[in-house]
C-alpha positions as CSV (number, residue, x, y, z in Angstrom):
1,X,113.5,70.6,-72.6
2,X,111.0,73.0,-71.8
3,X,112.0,76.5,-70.7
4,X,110.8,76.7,-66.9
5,X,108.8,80.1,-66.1
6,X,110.5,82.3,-63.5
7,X,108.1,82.6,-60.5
8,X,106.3,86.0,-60.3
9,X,106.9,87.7,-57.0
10,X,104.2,89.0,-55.4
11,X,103.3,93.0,-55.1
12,X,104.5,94.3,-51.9
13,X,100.9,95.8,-51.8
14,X,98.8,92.3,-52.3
15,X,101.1,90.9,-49.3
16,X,100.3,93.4,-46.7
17,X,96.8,93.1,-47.6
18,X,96.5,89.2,-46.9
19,X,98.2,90.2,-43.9
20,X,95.6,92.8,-43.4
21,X,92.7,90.3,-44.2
22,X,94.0,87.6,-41.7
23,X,93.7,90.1,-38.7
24,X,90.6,91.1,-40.0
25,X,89.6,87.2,-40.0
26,X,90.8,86.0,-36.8
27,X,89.5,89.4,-35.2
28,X,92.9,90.9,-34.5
29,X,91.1,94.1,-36.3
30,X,87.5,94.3,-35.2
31,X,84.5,95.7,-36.9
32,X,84.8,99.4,-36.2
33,X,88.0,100.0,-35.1
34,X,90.6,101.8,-36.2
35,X,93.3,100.4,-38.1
36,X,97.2,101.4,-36.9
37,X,98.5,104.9,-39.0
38,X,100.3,104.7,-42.8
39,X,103.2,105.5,-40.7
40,X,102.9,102.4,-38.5
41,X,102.3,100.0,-40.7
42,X,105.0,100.7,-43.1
43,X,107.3,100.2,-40.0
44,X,105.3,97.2,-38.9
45,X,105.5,95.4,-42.4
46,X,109.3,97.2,-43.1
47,X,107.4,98.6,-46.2
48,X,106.8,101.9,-48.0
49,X,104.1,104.0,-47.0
50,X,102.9,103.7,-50.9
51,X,102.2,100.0,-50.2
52,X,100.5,100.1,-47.3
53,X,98.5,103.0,-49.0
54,X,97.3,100.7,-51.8
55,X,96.9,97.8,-49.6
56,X,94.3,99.9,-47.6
57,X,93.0,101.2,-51.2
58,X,92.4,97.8,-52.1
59,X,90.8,96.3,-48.7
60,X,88.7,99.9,-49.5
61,X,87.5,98.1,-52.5
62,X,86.7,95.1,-51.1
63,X,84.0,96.8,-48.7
64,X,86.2,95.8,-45.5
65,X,88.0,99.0,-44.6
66,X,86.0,102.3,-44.6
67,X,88.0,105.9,-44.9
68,X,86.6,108.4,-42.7
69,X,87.7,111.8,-43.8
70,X,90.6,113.3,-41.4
71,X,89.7,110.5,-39.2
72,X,91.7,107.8,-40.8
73,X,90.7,104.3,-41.7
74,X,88.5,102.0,-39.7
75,X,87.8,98.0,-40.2
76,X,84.2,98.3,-41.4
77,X,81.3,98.3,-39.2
78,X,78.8,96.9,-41.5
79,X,80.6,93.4,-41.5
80,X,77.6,90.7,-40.7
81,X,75.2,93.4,-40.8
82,X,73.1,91.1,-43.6
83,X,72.7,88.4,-41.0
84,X,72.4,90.1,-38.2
85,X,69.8,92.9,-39.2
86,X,66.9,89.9,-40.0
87,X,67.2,88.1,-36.6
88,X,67.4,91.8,-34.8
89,X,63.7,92.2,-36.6
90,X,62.7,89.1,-35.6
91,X,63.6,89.2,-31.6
92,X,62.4,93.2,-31.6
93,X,59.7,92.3,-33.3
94,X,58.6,89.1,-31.5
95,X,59.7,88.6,-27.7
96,X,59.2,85.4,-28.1
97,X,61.2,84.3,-30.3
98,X,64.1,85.0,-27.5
99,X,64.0,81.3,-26.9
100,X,65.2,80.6,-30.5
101,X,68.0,83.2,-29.9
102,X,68.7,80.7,-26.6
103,X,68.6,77.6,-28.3
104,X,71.0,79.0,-31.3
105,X,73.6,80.4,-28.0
106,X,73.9,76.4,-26.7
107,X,74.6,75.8,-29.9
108,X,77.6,78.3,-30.8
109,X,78.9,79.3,-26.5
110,X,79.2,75.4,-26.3
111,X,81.2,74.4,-28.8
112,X,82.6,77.7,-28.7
113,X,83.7,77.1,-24.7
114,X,84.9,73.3,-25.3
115,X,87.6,74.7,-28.2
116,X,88.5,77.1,-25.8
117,X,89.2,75.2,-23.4
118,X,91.5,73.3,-25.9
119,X,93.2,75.7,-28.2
120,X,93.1,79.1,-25.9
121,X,96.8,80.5,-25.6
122,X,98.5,82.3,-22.4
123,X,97.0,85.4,-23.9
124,X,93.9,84.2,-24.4
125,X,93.3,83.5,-20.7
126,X,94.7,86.6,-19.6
127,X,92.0,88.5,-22.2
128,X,89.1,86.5,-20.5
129,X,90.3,86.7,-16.9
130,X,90.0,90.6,-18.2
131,X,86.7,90.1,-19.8
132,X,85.4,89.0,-16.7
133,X,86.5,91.3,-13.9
134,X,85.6,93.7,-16.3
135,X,81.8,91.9,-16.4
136,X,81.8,91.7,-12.5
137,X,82.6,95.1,-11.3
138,X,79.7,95.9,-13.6
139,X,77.5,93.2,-11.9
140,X,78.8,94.1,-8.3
141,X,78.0,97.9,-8.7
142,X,74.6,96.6,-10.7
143,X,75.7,99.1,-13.6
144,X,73.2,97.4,-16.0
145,X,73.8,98.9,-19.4
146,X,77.8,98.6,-18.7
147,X,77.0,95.2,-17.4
148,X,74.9,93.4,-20.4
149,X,78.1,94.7,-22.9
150,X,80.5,93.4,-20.3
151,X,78.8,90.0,-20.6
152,X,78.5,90.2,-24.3
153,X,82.5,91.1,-24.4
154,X,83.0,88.0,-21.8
155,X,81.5,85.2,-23.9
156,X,82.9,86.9,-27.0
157,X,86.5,86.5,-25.7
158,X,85.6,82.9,-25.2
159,X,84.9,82.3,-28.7
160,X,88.0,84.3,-29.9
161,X,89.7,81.3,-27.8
162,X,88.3,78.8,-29.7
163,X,90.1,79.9,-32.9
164,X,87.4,79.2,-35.1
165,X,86.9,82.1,-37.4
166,X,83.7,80.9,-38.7
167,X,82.2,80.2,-35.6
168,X,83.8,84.1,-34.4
169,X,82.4,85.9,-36.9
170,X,78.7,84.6,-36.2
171,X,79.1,85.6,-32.9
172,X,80.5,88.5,-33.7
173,X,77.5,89.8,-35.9
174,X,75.0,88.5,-33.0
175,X,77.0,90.9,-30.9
176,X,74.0,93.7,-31.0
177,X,71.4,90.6,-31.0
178,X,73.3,89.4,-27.8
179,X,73.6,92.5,-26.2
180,X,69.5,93.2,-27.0
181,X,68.7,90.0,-25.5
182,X,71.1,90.7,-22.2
183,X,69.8,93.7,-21.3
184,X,66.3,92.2,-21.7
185,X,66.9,89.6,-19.4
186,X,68.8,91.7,-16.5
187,X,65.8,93.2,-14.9
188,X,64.2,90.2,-14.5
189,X,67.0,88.4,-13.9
190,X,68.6,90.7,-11.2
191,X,65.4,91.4,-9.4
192,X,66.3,88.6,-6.2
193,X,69.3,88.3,-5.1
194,X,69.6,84.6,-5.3
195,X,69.6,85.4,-9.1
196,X,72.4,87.6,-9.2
197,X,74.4,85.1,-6.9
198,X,73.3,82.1,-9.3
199,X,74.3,84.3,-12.5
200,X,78.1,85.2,-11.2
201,X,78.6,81.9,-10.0
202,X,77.5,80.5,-13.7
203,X,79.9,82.9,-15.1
204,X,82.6,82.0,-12.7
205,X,82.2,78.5,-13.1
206,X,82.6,78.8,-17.1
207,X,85.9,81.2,-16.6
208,X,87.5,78.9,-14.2
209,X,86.7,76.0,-16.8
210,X,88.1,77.7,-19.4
211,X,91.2,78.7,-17.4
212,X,92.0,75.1,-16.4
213,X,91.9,73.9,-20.1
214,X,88.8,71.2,-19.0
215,X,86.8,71.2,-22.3
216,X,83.4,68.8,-21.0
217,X,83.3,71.4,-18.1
218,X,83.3,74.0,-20.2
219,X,80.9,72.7,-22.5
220,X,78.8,72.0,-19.3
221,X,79.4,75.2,-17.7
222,X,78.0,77.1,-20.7
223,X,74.7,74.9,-21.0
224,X,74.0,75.1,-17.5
225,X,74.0,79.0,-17.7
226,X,71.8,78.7,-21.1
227,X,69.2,76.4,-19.5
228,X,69.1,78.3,-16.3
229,X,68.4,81.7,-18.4
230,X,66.0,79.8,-20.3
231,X,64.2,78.5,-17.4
232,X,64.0,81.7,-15.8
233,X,62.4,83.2,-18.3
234,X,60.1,80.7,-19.3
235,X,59.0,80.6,-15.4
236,X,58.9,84.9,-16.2
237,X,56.3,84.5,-19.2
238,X,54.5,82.0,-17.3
239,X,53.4,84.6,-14.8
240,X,52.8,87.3,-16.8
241,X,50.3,85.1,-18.8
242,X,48.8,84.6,-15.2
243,X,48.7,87.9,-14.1
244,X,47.0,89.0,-18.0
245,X,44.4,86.6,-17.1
246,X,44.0,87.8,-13.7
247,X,43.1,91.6,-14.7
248,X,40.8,90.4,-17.5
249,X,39.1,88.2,-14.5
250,X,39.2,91.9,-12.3
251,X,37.8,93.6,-15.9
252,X,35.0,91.6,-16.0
253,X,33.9,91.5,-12.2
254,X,30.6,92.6,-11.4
């Protein structure tokens, strides 16, 4: 008979850190902030300090924790930063190309709403209903710089809902993108008032959906605000192009 192997128990160390990863995964721990003291953890884990200490060391390694001296240790900020740095070039670069960044948000806010819809928890709902008063007392007191990361915060907590950590993460390192192309839009989009009142009840009618656990109205809710941004801008474009042509008309008058 062969002699059976006894199992190896794992290092104290290499279990906090996959506990550490998974927070980091699901966005528990974001990009940039700052992770809970030595002290903490060991209490929170029912660990040594040591442990947690070469956890950390080792998520160090790994490029997903950064140490900031006397300042403690901080999720890393650079997470995404490869994908997310070529597409900033490419909308700063060319305004145009905001339409592909539209396109690519039907894509990922609409899946992103329906799985909401489906797998959000009791706490999930209670972080969007936050999201969003948050995003309408910006809108109300037309704070637009508070208001476009507001937004940005409002559809992220929808796709922390979802529970997707692939489709999270992508948002996640849009996050500048999305924020860029927000405040873009908000001039244009704020300068009537029917505007305003169209863009709050959009977001309204995509909280509410996501509230009542309705994943085709969510789905719908987020294309229909898309496609009415999109066709506000388009209609925006179309009359700058007219009034180009008209001063090159005035330019050339005899």
């Amino acid at each position: 008979m062969a002699q059976v192997k006894p199992l190896k128990q794992p290092k104290l160390a290499d279990v906090i850190l996959d506990s550490l990863e998974q927070m980091i995964l699901e966005g528990s721990l974001k990009p940039g902030q700052r992770l809970p003291p030595e002290r903490a953890l060991a209490v929170q884990f029912e660990v040594s300090r040591p442990s947690v200490r070469e956890a950390i060391q080792k998520l160090e390694a790994k490029g997903l924790v950064v140490r900031r001296q006397g300042g403690g240790n901080y999720v890393s900020q650079d997470l995404g930063n490869s994908y997310t740095e070529p597409l900033f070039a490419l909308i700063s670069q060319h305004p145009e190309s905001q339409y592909d960044l539209l396109e690519f948000r039907h894509a990922l806010e609409g899946v992103a709403a329906y799985y909401a819809a489906i797998r959000g928890t009791e706490a999930d709902r209670k972080i969007i209903e936050k999201r969003y008063q948050d995003w309408l007392h910006y809108h109300e007191v037309k704070d637009s710089e508070h208001e476009a990361r507001a937004d940005a915060e409002f559809h992220l907590s929808i796709a922390e809902a979802a529970h997707n950590v692939v489709l999270l993460h992508t948002m996640r390192a849009l996050f500048t993108l999305l924020k860029q192309n927000i405040v873009s839009n908000l001039h244009y989009l704020y300068e009537e008032e029917v505007m305003r009142s169209r863009i709050k009840d959009q977001h309204t009618r995509l909280k509410n959906a996501v509230l009542a656990r309705d994943p085709q109205e969510s789905r719908s809710a987020a294309h229909d605000h898309l496609a009415y941004v999109e066709e506000i801008l388009l209609e925006k474009s179309r009359a700058e192009s007219r009034n180009l042509r008209s001063l090159r008309r005035l330019q050339n008058l005899d």
